[in-house]
MMTF fields as JSON, N, C-alpha, C and O atoms, coordinates in Angstrom:
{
  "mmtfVersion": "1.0.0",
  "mmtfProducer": "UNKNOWN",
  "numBonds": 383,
  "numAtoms": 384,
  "numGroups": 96,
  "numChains": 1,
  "numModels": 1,
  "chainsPerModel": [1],
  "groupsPerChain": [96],
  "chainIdList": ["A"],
  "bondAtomList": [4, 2, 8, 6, 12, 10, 16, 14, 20, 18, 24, 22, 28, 26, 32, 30, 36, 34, 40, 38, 44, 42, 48, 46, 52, 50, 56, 54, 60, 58, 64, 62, 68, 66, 72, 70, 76, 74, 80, 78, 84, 82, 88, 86, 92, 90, 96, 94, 100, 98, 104, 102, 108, 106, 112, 110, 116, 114, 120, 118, 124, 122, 128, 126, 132, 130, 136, 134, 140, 138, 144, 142, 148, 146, 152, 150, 156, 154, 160, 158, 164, 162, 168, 166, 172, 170, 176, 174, 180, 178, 184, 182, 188, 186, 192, 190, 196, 194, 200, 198, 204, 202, 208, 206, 212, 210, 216, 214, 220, 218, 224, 222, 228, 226, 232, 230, 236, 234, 240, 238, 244, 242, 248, 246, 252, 250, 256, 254, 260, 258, 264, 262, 268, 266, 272, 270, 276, 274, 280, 278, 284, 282, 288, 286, 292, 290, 296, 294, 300, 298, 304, 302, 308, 306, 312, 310, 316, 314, 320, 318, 324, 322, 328, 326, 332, 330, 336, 334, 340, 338, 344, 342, 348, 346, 352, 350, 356, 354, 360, 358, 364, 362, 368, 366, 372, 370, 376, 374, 380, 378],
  "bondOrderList": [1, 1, 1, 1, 1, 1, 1, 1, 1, 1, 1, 1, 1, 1, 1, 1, 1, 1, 1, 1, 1, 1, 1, 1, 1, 1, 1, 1, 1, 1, 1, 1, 1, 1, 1, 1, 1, 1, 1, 1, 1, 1, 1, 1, 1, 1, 1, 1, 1, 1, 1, 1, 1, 1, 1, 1, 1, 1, 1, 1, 1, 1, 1, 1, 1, 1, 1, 1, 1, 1, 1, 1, 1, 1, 1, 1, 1, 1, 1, 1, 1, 1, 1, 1, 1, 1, 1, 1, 1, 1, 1, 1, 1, 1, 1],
  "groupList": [{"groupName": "UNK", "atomNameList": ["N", "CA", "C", "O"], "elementList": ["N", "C", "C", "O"], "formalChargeList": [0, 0, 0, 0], "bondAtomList": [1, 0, 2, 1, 3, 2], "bondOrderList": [1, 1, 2], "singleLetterCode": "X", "chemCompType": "L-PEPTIDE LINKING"}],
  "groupTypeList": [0, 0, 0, 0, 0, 0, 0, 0, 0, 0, 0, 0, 0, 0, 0, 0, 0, 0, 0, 0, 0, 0, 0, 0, 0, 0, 0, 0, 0, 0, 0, 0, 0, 0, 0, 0, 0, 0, 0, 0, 0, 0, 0, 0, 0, 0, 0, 0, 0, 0, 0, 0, 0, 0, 0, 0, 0, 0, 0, 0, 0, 0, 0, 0, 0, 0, 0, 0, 0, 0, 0, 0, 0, 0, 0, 0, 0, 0, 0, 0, 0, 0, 0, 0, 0, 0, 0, 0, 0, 0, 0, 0, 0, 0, 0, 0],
  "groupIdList": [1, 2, 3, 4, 5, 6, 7, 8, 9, 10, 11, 12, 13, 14, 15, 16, 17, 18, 19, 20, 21, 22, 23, 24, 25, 26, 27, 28, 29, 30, 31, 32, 33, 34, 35, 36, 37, 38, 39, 40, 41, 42, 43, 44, 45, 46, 47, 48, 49, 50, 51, 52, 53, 54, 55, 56, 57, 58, 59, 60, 61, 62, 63, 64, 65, 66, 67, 68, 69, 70, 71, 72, 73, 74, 75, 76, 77, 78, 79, 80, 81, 82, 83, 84, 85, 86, 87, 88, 89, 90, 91, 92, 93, 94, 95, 96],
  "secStructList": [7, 6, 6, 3, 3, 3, 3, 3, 3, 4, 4, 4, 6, 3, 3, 3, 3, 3, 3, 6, 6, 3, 3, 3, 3, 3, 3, 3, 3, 3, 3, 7, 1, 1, 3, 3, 3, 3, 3, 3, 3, 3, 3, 7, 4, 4, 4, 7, 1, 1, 7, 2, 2, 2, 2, 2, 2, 2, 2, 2, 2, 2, 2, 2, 2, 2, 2, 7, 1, 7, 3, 3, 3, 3, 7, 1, 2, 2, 2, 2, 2, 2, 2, 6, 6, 7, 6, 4, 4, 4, 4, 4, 5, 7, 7, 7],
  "xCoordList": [97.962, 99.205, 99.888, 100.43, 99.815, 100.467, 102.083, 102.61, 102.651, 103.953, 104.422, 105.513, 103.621, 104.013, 103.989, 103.277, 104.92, 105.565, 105.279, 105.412, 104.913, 104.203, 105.571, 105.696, 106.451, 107.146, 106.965, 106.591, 107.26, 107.248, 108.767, 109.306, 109.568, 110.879, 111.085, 111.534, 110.65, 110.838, 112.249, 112.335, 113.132, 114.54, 114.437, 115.199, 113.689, 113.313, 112.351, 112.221, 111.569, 110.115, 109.715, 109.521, 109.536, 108.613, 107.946, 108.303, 106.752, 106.384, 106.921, 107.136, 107.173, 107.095, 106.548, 106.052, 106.724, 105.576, 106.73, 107.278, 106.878, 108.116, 107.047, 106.045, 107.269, 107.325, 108.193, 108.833, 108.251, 109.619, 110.789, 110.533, 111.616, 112.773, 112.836, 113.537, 111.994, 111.777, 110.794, 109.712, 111.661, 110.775, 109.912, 110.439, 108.459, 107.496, 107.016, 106.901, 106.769, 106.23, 106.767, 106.911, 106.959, 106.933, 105.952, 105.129, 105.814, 105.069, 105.87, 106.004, 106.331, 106.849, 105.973, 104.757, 106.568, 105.79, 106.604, 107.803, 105.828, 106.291, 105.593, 104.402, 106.227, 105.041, 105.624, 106.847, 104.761, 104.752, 104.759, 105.239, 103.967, 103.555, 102.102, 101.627, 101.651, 100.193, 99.421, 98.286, 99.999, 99.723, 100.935, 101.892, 100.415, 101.433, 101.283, 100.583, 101.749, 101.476, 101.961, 103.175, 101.196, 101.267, 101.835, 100.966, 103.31, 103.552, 104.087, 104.256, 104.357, 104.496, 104.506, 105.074, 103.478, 103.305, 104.155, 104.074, 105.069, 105.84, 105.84, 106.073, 105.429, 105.496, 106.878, 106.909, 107.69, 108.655, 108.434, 107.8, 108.793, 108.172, 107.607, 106.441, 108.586, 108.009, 107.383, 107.269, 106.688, 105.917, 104.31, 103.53, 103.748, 103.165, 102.082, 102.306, 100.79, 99.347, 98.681, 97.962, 99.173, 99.091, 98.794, 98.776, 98.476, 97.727, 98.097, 97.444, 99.447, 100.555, 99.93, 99.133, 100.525, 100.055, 99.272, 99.366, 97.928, 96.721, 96.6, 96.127, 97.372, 97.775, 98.698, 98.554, 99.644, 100.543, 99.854, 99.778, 99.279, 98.439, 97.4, 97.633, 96.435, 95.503, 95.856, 95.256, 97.502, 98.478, 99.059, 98.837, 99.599, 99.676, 98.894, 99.259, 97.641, 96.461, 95.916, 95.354, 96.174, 95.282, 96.576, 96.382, 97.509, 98.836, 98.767, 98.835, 98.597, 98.329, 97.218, 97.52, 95.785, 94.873, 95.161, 94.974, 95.514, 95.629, 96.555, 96.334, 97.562, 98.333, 97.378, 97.509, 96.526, 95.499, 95.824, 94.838, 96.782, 97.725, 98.026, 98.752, 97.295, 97.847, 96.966, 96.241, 96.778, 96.06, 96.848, 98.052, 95.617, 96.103, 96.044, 95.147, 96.954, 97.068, 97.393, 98.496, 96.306, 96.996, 97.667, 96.88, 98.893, 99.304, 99.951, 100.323, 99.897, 100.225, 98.99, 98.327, 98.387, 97.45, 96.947, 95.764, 98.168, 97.288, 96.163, 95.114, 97.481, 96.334, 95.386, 94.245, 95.573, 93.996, 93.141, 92.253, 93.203, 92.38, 91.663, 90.506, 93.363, 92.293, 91.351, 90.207, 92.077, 90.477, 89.347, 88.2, 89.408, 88.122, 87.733, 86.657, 88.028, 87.538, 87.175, 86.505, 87.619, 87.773, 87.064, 87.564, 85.814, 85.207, 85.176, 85.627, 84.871, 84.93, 85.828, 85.494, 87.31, 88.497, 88.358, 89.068, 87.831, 87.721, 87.981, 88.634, 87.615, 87.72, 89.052, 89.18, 90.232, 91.406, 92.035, 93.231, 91.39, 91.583, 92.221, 91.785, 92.917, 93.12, 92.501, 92.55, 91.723, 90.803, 91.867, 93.056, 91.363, 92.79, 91.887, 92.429],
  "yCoordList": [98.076, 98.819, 98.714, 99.669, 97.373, 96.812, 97.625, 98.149, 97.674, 97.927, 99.295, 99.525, 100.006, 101.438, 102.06, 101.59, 103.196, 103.429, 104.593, 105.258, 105.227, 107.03, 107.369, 106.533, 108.171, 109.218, 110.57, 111.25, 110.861, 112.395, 112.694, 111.991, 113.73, 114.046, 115.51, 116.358, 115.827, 117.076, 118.01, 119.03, 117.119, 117.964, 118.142, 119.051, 117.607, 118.108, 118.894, 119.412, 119.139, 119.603, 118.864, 119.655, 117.669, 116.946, 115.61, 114.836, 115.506, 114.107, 113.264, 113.738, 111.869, 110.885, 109.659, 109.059, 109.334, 108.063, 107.107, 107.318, 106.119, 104.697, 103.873, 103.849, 103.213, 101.771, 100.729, 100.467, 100.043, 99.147, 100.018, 100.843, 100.017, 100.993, 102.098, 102.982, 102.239, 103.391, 104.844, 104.816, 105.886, 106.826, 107.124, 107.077, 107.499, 107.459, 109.012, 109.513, 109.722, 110.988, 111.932, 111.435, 113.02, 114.065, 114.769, 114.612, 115.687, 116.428, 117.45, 117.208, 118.475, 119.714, 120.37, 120.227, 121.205, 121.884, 123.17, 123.323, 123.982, 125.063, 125.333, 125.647, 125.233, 125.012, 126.257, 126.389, 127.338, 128.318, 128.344, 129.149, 127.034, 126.18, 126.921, 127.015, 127.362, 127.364, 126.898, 126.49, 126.887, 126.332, 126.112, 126.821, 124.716, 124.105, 124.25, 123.495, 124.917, 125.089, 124.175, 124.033, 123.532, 122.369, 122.83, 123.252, 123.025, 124.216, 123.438, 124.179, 121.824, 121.021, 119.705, 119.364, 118.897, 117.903, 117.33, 118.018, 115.894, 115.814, 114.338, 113.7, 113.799, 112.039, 111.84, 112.448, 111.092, 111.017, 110.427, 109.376, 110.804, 110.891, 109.208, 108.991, 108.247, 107.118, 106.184, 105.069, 107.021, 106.194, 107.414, 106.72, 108.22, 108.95, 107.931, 106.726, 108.501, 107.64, 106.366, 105.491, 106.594, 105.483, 105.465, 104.602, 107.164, 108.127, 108.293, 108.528, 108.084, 108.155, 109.804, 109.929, 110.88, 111.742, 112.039, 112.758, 111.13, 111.313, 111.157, 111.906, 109.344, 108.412, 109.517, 109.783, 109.977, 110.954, 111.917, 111.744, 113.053, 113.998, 113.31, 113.827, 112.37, 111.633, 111.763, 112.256, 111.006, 110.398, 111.716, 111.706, 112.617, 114.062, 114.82, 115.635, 114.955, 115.495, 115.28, 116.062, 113.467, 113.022, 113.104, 113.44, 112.799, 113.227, 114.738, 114.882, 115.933, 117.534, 116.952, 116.56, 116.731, 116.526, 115.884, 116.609, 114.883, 114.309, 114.977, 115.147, 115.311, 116.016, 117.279, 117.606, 117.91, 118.875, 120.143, 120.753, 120.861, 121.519, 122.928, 123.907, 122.642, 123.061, 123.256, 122.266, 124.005, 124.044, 123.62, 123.382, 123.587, 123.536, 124.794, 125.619, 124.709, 125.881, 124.983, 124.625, 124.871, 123.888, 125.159, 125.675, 125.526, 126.398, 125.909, 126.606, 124.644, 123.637, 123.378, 122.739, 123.65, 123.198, 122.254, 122.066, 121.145, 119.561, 119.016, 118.421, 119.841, 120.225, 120.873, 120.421, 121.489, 122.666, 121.622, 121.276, 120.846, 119.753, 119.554, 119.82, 118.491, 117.241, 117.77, 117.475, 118.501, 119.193, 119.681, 119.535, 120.143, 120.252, 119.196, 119.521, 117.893, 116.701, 115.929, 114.897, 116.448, 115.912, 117.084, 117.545, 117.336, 118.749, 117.982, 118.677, 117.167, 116.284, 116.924, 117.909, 116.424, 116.917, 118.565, 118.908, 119.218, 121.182, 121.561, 122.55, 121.002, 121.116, 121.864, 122.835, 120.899, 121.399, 122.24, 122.179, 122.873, 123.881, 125.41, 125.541, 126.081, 127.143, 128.256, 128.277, 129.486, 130.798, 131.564, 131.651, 132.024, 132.437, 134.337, 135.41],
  "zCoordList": [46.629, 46.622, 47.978, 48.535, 48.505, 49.797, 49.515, 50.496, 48.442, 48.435, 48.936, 49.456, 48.747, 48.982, 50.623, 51.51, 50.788, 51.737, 51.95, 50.922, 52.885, 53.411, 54.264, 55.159, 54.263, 55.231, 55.143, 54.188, 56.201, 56.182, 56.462, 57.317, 55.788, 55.576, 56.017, 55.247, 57.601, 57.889, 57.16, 56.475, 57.684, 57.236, 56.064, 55.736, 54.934, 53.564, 53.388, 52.279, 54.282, 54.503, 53.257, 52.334, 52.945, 52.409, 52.821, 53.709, 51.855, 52.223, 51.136, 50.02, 51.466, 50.231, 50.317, 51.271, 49.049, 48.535, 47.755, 46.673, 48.575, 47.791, 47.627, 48.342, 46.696, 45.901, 45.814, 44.796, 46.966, 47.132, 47.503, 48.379, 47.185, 46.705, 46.283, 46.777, 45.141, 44.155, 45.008, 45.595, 44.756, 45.089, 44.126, 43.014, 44.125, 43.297, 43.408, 42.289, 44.268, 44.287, 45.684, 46.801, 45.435, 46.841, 46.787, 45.885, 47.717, 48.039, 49.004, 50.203, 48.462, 49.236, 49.982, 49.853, 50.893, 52.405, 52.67, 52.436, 53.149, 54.238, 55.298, 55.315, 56.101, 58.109, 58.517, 58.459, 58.99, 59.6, 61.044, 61.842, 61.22, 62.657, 63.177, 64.308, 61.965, 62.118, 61.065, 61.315, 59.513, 58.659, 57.468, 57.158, 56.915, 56.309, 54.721, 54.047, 54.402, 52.585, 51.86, 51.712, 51.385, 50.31, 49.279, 48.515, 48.687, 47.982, 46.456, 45.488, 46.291, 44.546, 45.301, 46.339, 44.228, 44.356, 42.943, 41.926, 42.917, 41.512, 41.715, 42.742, 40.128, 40.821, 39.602, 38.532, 39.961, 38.975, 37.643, 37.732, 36.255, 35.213, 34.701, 34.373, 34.72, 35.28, 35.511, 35.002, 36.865, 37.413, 37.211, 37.863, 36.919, 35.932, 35.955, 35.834, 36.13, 36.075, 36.653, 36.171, 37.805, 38.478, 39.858, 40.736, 39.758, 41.153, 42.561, 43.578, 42.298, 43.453, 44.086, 45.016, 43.319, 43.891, 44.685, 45.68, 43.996, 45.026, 46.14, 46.995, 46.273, 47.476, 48.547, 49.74, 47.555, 48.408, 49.23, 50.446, 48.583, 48.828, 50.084, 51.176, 50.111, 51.204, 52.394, 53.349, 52.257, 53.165, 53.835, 55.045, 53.493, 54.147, 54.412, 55.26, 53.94, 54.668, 55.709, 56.476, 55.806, 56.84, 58.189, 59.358, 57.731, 58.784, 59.598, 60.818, 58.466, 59.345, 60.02, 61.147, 59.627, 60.287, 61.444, 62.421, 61.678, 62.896, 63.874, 65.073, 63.234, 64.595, 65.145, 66.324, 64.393, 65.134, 65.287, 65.701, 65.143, 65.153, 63.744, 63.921, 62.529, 61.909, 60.632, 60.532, 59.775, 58.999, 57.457, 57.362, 56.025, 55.045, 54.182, 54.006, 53.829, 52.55, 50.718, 50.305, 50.118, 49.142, 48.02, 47.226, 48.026, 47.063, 45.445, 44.501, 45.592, 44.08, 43.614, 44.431, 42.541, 41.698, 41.846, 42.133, 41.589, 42.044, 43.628, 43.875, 44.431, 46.0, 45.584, 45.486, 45.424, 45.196, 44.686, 45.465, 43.213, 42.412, 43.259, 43.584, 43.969, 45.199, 46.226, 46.571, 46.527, 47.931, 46.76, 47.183, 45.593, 45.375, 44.716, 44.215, 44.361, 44.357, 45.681, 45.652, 46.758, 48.112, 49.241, 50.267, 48.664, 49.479, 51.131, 52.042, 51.335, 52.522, 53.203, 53.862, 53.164, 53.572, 53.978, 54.923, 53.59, 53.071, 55.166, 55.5, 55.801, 57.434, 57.914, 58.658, 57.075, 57.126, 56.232, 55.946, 55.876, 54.462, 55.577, 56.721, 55.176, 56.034, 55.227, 53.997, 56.204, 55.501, 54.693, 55.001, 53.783, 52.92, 53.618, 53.355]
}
């Protein structure tokens, strides 16, 4: 999946996921600037099964993580999924 494209879209507070051209999935946010609530993950109808989300979701996790700065709050269902398919990741999980 050489084709695909990771930004982060502060002024949207989102992340996204392109495919060439095509936008394929977001991932909405709210940053408190202590933790960032993962608040809908949506892949456009589409492009649907083909685990963009996931890719999406990875790709913004590992982004908070690295800046060091900030915790996760997964408040969309699908976040929630992935960290508990992804107990690994759980480091950056914020204490509810």
């Amino acid at each position: 999946m050489s084709d695909l494209s990771f930004t982060h879209a502060p002024e949207s507070s989102r992340y996204e996921l392109r495919r060439g051209d095509d936008l394929v999935s977001v991932l909405d946010y709210r940053d408190n600037g202590g933790t960032v609530a993962l608040t809908r993950a949506f892949t456009v109808p589409t492009f649907r099964g083909h685990g963009y989300a996931a890719i999406l979701t990875e790709r913004a996790v590992a982004e908070i993580e690295a800046r060091g700065d900030r915790r996760v709050l997964p408040v969309c269902w699908y976040v929630a999924d992935w960290f508990a398919a992804h107990p690994e990741r759980a480091g950056v999980l914020a204490s509810r």
